[in-house]
Structures are given as C-alpha cells and as structure tokens.
VOVO-10905 format. One line per 3 residues: for each residue x, y, z of N, C-alpha, C, CB. Coordinates in steps of 0.05 Angstrom, whole numbers. Glycine has a CB too. Example, Ala and Ser with C-alpha at 12.3 -4.5 7.8 and 13.67 -1.06 7.14 Angstrom:
VOVO-10905
264/-114/156/246/-90/156/264/-66/156/226/-89/181; 257/-45/142/273/-21/143/258/1/157/282/-12/114
end
This chain:
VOVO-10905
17/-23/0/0/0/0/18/25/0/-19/0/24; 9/50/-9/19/74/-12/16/90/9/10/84/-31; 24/112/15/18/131/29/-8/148/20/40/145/30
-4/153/-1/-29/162/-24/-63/146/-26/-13/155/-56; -54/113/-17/-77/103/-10/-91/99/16/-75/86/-19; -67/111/36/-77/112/65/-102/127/77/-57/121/80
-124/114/95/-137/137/105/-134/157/113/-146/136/117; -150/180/116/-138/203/137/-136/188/168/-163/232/138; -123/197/192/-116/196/208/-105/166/219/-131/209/215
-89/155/192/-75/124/196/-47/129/198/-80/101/170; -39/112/218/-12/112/225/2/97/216/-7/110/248; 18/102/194/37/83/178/62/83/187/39/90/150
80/64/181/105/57/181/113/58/142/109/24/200; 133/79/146/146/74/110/164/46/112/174/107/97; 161/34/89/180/12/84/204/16/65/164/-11/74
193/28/44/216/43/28/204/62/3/239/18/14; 220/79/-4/203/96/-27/223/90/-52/198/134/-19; 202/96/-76/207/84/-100/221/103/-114/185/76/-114
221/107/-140/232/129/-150/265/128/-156/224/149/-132; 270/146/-172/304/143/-182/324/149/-158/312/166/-208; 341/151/-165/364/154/-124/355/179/-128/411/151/-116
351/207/-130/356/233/-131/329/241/-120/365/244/-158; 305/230/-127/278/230/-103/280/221/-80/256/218/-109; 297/194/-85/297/183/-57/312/193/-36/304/158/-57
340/212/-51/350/209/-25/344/248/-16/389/194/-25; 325/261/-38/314/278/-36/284/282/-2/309/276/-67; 270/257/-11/259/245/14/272/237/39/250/224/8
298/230/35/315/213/58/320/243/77/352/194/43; 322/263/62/334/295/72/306/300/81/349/321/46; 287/294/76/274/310/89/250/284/116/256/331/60
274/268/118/259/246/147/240/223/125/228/271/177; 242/221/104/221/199/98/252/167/95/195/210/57; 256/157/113/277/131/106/256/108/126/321/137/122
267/88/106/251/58/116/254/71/151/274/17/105; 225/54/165/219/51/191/206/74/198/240/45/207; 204/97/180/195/126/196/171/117/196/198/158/182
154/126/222/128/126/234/122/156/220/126/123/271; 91/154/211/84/180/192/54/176/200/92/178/154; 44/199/208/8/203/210/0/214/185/-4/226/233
-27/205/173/-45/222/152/-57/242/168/-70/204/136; -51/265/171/-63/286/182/-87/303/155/-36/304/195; -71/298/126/-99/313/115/-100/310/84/-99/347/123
-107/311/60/-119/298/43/-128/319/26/-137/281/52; -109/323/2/-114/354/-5/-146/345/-34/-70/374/-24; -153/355/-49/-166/355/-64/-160/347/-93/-174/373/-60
-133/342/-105/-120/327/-122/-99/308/-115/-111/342/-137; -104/296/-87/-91/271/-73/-65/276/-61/-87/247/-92; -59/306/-59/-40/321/-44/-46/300/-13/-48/360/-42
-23/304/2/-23/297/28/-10/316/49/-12/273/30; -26/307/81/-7/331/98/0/304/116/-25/366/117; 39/300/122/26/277/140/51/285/162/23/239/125
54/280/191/65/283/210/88/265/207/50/281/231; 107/283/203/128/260/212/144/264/226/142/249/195; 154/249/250/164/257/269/154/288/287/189/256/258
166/304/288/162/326/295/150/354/287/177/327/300; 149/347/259/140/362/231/121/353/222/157/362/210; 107/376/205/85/359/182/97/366/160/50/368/181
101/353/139/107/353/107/83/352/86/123/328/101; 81/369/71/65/364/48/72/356/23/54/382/42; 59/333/13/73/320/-6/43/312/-29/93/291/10
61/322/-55/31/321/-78/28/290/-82/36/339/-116; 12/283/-93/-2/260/-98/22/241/-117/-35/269/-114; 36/249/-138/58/233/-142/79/231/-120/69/242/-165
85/241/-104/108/235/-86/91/216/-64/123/266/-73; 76/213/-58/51/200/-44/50/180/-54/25/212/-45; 44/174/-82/54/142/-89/72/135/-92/48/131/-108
95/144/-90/123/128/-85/132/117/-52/148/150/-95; 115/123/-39/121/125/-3/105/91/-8/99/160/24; 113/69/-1/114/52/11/109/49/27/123/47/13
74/38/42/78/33/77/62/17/83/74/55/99; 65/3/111/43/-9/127/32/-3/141/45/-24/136; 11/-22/164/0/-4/180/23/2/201/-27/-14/192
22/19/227/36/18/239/39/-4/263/35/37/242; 12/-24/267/17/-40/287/20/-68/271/-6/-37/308; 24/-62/242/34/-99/236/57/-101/213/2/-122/221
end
C-alpha cells in the first residue's frame, strides 16, 4: 500500500520509497527513510497529502505520495 492510498488519520510505518536515487535520497533529507512512523493528518483535493512525521508535518503532492511505501503501523 501507498501513502497516497492511506486513510486520513492512519498511522503508517514507511518501508521504502520508489523512484530514481535523486527523489529518494531527496525524501531521505527530508525524514522519509525505511521505519519512519508517519500520520495522515490531511488529504488535499488532487490527492495532495499533509502527514506528521516525526516532529513536523510535510506536504507532499499525490505523485510523491505514491512512491512512499507503507504499512500499518501496528503490523
């Protein structure tokens, strides 16, 4: 599952994100690396996302949203 397909207010774990090295490690700079715990805090109107991570919230458009990789957070 995606980040992009997550509910609002689901607590994911990232497993890894997709994309060429230069997104990824573009993501890695900004806290998205395998194991980060991430909340759906909000759900823009063209599949934009707002989601908590760590200590921050990040907004990320709907293609960067399908490259995020995750599960739930309790399995």
């Amino acid at each position: 599952m995606t980040a992009g397909e997550s509910a609002r207010g689901a607590l994911v774990r990232l497993r890894r994100v997709t994309g060429d090295r230069r997104h990824r490690r573009r993501l890695a700079e900004l806290g998205f690396v395998p194991g980060a715990m991430m909340s759906v805090l909000g759900r823009g109107v063209y599949g934009g996302l707002v989601l908590a991570l760590g200590d921050g919230r990040v907004a990320v458009d709907a293609r960067t949203a399908a490259t995020l990789v995750v599960e739930p957070a309790d399995g």
